[in-house]
FIKOLZA-1660 file (N, C-alpha, C; in steps of 0.1 Angstrom, whole numbers, plus 5000, padded with zeros to 4 digits):
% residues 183
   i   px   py   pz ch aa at
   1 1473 7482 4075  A  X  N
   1 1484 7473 4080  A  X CA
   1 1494 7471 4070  A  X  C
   2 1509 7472 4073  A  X  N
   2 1518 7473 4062  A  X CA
   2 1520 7460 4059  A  X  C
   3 1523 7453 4046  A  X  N
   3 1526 7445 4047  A  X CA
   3 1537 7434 4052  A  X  C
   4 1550 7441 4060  A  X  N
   4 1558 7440 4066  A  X CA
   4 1550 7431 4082  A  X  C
   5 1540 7437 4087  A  X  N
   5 1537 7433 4097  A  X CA
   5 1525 7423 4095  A  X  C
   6 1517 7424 4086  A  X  N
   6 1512 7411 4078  A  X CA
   6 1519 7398 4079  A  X  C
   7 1530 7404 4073  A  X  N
   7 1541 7391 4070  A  X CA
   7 1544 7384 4084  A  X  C
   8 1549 7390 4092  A  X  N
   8 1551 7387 4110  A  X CA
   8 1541 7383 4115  A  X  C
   9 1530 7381 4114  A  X  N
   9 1518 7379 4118  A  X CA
   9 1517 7363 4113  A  X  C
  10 1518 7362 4099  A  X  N
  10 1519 7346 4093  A  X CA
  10 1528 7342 4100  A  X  C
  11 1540 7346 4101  A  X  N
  11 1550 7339 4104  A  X CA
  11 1549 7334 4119  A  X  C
  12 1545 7343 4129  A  X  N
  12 1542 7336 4142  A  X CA
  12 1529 7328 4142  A  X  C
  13 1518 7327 4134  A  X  N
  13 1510 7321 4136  A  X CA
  13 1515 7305 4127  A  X  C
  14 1519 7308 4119  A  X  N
  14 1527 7296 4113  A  X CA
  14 1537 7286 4119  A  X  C
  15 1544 7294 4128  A  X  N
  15 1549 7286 4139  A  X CA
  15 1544 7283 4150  A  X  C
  16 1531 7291 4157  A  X  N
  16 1526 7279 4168  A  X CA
  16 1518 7270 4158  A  X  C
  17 1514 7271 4146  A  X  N
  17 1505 7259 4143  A  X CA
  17 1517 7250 4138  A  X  C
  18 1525 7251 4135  A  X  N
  18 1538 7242 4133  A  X CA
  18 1542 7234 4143  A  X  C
  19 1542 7241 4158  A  X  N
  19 1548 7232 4169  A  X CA
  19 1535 7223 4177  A  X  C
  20 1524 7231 4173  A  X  N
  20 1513 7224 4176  A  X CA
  20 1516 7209 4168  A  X  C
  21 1515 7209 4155  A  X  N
  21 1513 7201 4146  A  X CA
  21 1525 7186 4151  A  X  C
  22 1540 7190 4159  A  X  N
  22 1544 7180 4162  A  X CA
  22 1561 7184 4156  A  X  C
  23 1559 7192 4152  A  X  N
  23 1579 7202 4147  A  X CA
  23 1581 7203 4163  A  X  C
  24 1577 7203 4172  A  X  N
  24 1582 7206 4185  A  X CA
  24 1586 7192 4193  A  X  C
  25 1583 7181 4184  A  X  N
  25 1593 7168 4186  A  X CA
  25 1604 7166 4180  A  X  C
  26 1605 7171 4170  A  X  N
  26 1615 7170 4163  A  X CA
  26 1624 7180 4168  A  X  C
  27 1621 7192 4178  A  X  N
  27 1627 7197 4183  A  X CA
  27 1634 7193 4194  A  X  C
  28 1625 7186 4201  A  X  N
  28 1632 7182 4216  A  X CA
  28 1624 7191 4224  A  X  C
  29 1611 7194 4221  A  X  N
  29 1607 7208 4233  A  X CA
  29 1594 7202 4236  A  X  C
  30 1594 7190 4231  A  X  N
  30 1579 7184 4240  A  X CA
  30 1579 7179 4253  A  X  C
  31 1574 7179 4263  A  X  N
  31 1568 7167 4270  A  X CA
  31 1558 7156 4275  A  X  C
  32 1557 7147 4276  A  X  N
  32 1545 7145 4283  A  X CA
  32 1538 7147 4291  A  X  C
  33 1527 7149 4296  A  X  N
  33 1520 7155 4309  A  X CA
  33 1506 7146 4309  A  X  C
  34 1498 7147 4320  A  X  N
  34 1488 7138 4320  A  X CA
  34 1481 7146 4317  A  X  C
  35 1469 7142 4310  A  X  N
  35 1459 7152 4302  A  X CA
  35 1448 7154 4316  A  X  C
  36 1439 7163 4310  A  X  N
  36 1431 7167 4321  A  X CA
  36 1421 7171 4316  A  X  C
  37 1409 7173 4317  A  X  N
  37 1399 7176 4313  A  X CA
  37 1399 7188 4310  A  X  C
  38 1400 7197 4297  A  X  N
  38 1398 7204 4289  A  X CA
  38 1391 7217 4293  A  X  C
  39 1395 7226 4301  A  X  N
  39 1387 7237 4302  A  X CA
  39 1381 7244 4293  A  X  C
  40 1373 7255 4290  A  X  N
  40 1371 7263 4278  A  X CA
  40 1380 7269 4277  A  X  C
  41 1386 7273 4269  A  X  N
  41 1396 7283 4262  A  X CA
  41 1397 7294 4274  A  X  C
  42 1409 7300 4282  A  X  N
  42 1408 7309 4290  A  X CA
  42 1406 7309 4302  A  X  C
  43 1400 7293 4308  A  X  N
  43 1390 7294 4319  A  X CA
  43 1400 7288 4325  A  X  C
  44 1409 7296 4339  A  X  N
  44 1419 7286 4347  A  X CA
  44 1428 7282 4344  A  X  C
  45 1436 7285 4328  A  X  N
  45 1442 7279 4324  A  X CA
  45 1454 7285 4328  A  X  C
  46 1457 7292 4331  A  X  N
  46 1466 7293 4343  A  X CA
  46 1474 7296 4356  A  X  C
  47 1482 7297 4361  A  X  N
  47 1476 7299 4376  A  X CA
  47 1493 7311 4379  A  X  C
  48 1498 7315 4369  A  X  N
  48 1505 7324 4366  A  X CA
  48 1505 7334 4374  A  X  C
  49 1506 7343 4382  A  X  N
  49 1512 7355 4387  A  X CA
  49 1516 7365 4387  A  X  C
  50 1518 7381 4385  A  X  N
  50 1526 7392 4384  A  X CA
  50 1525 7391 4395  A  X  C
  51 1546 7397 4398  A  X  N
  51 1543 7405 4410  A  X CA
  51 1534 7420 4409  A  X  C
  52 1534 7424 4417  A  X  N
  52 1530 7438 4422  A  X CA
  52 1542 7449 4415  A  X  C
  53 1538 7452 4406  A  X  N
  53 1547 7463 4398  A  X CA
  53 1542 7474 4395  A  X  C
  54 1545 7486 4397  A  X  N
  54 1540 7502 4398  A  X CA
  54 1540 7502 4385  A  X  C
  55 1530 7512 4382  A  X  N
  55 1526 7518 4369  A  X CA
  55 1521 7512 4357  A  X  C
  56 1523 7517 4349  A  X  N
  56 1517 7515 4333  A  X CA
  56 1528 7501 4334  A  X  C
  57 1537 7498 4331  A  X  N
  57 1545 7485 4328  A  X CA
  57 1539 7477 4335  A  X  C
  58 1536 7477 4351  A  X  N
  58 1529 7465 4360  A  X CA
  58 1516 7466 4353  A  X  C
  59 1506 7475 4351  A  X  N
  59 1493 7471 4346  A  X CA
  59 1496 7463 4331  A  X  C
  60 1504 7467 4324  A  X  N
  60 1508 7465 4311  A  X CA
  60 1510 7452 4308  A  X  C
  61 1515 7445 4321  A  X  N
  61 1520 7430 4326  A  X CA
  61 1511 7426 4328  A  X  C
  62 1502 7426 4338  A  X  N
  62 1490 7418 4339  A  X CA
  62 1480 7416 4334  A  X  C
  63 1479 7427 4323  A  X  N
  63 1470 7424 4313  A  X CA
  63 1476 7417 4303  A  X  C
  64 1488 7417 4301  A  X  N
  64 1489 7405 4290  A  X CA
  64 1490 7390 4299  A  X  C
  65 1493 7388 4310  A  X  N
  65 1492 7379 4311  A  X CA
  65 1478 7370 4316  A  X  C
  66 1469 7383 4319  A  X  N
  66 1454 7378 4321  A  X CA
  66 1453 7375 4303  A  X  C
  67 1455 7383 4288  A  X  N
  67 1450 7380 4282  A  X CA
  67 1455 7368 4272  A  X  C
  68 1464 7367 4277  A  X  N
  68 1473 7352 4267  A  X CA
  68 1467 7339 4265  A  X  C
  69 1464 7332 4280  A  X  N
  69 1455 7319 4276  A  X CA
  69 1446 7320 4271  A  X  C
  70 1439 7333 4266  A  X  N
  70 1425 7334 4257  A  X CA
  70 1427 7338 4248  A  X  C
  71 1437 7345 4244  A  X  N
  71 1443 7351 4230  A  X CA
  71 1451 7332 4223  A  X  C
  72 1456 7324 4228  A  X  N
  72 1462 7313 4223  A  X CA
  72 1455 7295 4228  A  X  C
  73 1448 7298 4233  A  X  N
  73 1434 7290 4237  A  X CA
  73 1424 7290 4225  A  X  C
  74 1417 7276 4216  A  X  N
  74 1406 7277 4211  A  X CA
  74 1403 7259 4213  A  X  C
  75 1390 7256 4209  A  X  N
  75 1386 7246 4210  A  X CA
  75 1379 7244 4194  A  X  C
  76 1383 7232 4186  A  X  N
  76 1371 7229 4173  A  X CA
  76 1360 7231 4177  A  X  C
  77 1351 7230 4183  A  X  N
  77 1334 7228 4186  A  X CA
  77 1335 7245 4185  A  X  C
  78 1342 7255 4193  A  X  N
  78 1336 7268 4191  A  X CA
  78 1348 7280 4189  A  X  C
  79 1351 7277 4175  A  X  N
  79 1361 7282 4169  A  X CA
  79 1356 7298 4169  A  X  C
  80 1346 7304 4166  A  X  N
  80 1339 7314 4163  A  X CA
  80 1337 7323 4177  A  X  C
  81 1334 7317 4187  A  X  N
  81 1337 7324 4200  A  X CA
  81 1348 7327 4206  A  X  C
  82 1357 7316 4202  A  X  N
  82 1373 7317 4211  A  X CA
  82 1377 7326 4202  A  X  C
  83 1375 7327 4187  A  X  N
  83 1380 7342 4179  A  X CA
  83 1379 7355 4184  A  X  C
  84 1363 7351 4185  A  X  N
  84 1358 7368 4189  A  X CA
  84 1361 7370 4207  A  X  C
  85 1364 7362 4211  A  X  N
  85 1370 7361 4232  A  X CA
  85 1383 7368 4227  A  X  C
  86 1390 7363 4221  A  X  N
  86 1409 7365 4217  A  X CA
  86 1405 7379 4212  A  X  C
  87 1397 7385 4199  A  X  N
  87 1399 7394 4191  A  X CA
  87 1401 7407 4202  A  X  C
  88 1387 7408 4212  A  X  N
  88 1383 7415 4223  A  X CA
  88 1392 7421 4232  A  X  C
  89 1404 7415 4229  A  X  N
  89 1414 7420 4239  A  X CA
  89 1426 7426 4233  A  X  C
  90 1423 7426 4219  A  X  N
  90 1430 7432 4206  A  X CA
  90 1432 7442 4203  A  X  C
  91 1437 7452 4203  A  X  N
  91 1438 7468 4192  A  X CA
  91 1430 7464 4179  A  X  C
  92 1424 7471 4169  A  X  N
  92 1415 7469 4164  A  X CA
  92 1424 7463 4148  A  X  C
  93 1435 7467 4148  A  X  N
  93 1443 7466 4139  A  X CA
  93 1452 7455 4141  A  X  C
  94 1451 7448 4151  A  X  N
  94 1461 7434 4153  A  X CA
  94 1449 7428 4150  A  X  C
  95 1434 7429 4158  A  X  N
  95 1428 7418 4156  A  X CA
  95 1425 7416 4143  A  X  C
  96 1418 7425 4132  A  X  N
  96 1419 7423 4119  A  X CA
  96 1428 7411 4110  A  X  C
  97 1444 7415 4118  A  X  N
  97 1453 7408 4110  A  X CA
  97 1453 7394 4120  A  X  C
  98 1453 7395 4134  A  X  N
  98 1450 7380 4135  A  X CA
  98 1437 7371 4133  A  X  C
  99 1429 7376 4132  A  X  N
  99 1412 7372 4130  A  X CA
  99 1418 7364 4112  A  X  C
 100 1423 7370 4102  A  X  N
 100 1426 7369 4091  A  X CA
 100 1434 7352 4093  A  X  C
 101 1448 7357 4099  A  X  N
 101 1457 7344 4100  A  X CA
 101 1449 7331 4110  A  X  C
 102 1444 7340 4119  A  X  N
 102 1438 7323 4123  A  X CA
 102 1427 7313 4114  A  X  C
 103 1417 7321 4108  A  X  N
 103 1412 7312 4098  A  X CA
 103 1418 7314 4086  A  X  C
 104 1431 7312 4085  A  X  N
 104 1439 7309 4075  A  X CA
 104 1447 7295 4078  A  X  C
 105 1448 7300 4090  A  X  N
 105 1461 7286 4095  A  X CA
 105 1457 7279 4105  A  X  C
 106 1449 7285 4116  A  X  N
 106 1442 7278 4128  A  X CA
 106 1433 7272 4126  A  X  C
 107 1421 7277 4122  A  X  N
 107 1409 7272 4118  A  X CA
 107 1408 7257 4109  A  X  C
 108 1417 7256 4097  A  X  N
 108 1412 7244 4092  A  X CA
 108 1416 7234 4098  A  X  C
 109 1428 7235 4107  A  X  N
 109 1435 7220 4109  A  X CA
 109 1432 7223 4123  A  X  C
 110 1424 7230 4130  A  X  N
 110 1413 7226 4146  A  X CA
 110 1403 7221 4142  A  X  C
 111 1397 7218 4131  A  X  N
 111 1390 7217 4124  A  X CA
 111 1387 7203 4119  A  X  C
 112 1398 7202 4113  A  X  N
 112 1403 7188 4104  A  X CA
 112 1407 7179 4117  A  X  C
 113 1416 7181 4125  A  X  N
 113 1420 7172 4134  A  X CA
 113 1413 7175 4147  A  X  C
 114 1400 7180 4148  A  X  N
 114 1394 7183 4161  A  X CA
 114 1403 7189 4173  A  X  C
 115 1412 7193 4172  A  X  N
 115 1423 7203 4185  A  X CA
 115 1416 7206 4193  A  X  C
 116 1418 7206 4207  A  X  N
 116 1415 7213 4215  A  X CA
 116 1428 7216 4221  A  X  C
 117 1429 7234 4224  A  X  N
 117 1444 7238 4226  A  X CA
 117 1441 7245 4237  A  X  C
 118 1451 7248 4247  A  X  N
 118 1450 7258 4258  A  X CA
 118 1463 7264 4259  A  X  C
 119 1465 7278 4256  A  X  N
 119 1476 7287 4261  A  X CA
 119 1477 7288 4278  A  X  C
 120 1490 7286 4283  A  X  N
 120 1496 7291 4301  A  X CA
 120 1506 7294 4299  A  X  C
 121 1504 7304 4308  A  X  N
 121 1518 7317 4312  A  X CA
 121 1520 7304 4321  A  X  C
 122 1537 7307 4319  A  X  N
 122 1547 7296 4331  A  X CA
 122 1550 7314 4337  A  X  C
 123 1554 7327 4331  A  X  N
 123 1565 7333 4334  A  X CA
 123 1563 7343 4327  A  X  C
 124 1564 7360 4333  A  X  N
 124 1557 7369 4322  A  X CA
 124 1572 7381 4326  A  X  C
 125 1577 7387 4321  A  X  N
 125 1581 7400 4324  A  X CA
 125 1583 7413 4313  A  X  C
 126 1585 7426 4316  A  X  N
 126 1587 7434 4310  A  X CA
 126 1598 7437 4302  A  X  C
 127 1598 7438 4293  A  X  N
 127 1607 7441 4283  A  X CA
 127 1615 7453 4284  A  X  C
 128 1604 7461 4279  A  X  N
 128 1613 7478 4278  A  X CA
 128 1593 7488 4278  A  X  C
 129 1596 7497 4280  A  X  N
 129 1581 7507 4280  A  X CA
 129 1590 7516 4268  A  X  C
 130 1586 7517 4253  A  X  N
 130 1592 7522 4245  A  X CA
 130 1591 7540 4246  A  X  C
 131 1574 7541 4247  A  X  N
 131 1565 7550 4252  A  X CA
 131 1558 7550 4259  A  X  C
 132 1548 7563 4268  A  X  N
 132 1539 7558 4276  A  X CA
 132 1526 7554 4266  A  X  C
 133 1520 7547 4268  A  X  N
 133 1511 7537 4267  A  X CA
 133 1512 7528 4261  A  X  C
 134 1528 7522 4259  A  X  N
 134 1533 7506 4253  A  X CA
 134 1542 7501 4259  A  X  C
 135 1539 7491 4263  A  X  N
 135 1551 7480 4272  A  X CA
 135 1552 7468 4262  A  X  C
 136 1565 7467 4261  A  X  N
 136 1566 7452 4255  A  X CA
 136 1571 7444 4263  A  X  C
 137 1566 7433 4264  A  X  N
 137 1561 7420 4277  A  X CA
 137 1568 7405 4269  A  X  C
 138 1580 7400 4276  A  X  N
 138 1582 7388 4269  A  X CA
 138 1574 7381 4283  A  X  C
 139 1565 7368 4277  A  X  N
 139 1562 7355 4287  A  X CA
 139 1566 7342 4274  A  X  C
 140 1568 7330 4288  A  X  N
 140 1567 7322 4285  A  X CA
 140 1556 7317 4285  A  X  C
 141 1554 7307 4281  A  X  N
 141 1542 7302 4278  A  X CA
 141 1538 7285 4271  A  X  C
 142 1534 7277 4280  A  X  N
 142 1529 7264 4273  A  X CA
 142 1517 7263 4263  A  X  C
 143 1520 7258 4255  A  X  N
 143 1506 7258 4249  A  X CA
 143 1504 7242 4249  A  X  C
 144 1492 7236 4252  A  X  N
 144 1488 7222 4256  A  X CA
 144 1480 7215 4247  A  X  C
 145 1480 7213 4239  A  X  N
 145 1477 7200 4229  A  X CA
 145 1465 7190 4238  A  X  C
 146 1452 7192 4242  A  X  N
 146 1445 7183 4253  A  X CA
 146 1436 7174 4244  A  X  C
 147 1437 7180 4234  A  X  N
 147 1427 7168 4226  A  X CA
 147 1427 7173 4208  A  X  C
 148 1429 7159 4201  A  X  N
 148 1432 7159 4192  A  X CA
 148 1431 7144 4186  A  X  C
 149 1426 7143 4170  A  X  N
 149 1428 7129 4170  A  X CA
 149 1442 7126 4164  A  X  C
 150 1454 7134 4160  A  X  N
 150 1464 7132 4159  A  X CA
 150 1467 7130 4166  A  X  C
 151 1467 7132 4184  A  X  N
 151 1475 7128 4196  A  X CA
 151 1471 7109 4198  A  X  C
 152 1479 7103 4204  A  X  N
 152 1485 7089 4207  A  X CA
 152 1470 7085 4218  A  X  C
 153 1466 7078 4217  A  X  N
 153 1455 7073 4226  A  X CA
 153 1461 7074 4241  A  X  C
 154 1467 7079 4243  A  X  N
 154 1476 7075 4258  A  X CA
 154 1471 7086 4269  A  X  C
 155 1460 7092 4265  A  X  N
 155 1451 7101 4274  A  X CA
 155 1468 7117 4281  A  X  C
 156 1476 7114 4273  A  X  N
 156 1488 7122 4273  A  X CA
 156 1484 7135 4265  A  X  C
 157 1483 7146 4271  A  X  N
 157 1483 7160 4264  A  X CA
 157 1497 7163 4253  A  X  C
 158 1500 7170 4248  A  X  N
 158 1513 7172 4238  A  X CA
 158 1517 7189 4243  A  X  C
 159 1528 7192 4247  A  X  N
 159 1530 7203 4255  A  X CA
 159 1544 7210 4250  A  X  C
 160 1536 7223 4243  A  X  N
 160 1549 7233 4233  A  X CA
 160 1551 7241 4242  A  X  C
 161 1564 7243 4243  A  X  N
 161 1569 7257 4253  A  X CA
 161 1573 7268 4246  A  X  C
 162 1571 7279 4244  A  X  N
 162 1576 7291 4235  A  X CA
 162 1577 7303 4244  A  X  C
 163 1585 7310 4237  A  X  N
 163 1585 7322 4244  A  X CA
 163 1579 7336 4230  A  X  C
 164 1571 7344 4241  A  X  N
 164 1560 7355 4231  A  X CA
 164 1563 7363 4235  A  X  C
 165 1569 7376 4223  A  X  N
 165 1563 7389 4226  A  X CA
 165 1554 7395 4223  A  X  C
 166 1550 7404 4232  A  X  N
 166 1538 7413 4232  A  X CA
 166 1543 7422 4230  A  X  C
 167 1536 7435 4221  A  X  N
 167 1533 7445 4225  A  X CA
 167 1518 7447 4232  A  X  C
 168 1519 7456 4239  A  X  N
 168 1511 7461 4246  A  X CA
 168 1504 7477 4246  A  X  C
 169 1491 7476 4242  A  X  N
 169 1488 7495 4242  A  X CA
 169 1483 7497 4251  A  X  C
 170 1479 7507 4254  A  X  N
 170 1469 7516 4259  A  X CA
 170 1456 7522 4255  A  X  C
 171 1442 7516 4252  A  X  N
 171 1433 7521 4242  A  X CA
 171 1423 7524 4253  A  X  C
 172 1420 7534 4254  A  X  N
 172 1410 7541 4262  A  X CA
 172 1408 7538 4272  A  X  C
 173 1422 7537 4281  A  X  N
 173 1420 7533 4295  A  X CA
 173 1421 7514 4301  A  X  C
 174 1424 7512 4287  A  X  N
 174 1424 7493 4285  A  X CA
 174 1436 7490 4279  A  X  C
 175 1445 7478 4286  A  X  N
 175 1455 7476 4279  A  X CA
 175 1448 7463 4268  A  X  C
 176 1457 7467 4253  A  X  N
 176 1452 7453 4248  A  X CA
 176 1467 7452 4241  A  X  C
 177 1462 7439 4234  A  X  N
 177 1477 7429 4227  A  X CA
 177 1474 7439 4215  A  X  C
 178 1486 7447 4211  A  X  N
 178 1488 7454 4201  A  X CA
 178 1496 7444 4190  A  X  C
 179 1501 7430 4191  A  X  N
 179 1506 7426 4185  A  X CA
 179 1519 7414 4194  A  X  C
 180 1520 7404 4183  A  X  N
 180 1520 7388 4189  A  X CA
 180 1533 7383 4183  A  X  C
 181 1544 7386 4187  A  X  N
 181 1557 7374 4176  A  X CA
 181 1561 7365 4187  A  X  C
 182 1558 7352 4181  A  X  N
 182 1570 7341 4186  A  X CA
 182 1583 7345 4187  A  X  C
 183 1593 7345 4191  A  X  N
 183 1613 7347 4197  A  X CA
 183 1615 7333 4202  A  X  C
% end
């Protein structure tokens, strides 16, 4: 992995743990929402949609957006499974580099401040299909803050809006996240 895309890799993982952390008030991009009982990482977390789109781009779509709340979803109690859930849906060469950044940057402070986080697609579409077997997929996406001992006793979730691109491959018949930047 070059270092170039190393570097991209911190940098978008550095900024959801940044807007996680509360830079997303100081932004103006929070709201409040009433918290809810905490699914596992993945499970329902969102209720998102593709239309019905032909070909490699439509499959290309719905697999990133089946794999997003589980690629940006983890819980402190089981850091080690929501890794290996997220890695699974990976090119073998992103997950490396994200498996790396998240217990560099994710890991200690879900850790330290007990996080529990959940990634939802609001909104997914196709970018451009550069070649056949890669679609790049911008979605929007919440990521929900549901429990934390930095959050306010106000049973209030903390809720970052971002927008993610994907790349998307094609690995033996399976689309996976070939790779993750914040825009």
């Amino acid at each position: 992995m070059s270092a170039l895309r190393h570097g991209r890799l911190v940098t978008v993982l550095t900024v959801l743990v940044a807007l996680l952390s509360g830079a997303a008030l100081v932004l103006g991009l929070t709201r409040e929402a009433p918290a809810a009982a905490p699914p596992a990482p993945g499970e329902g977390s969102s209720t998102y949609r593709t239309a019905d789109f032909p070909g490699e781009a439509g499959e290309a779509l719905a697999a990133a957006v089946s794999a997003l709340p589980q690629v940006l979803s983890y819980d402190h109690r089981r850091l080690k499974a929501d890794l290996l859930a997220a890695t699974e849906l990976m090119t073998a060469d992103y997950a490396r580099s994200f498996r790396s950044t998240f217990n560099t940057l994710v890991r200690p402070l879900a850790r330290q401040d007990k996080r529990v986080s959940r990634g939802e697609v609001v909104a997914a579409g196709v970018v451009s299909t550069p070649k056949p077997g890669r679609v790049i997929v911008l979605a929007f996406v919440d990521q929900r803050l549901v429990k934390a001992t930095s959050l306010p006793k106000t049973g209030q979730a903390r809720i970052t809006t971002s927008r993610v691109r994907l790349t998307m491959v094609l690995r033996a018949g399976e689309w996976r996240v070939g790779g993750l930047t914040v825009v």
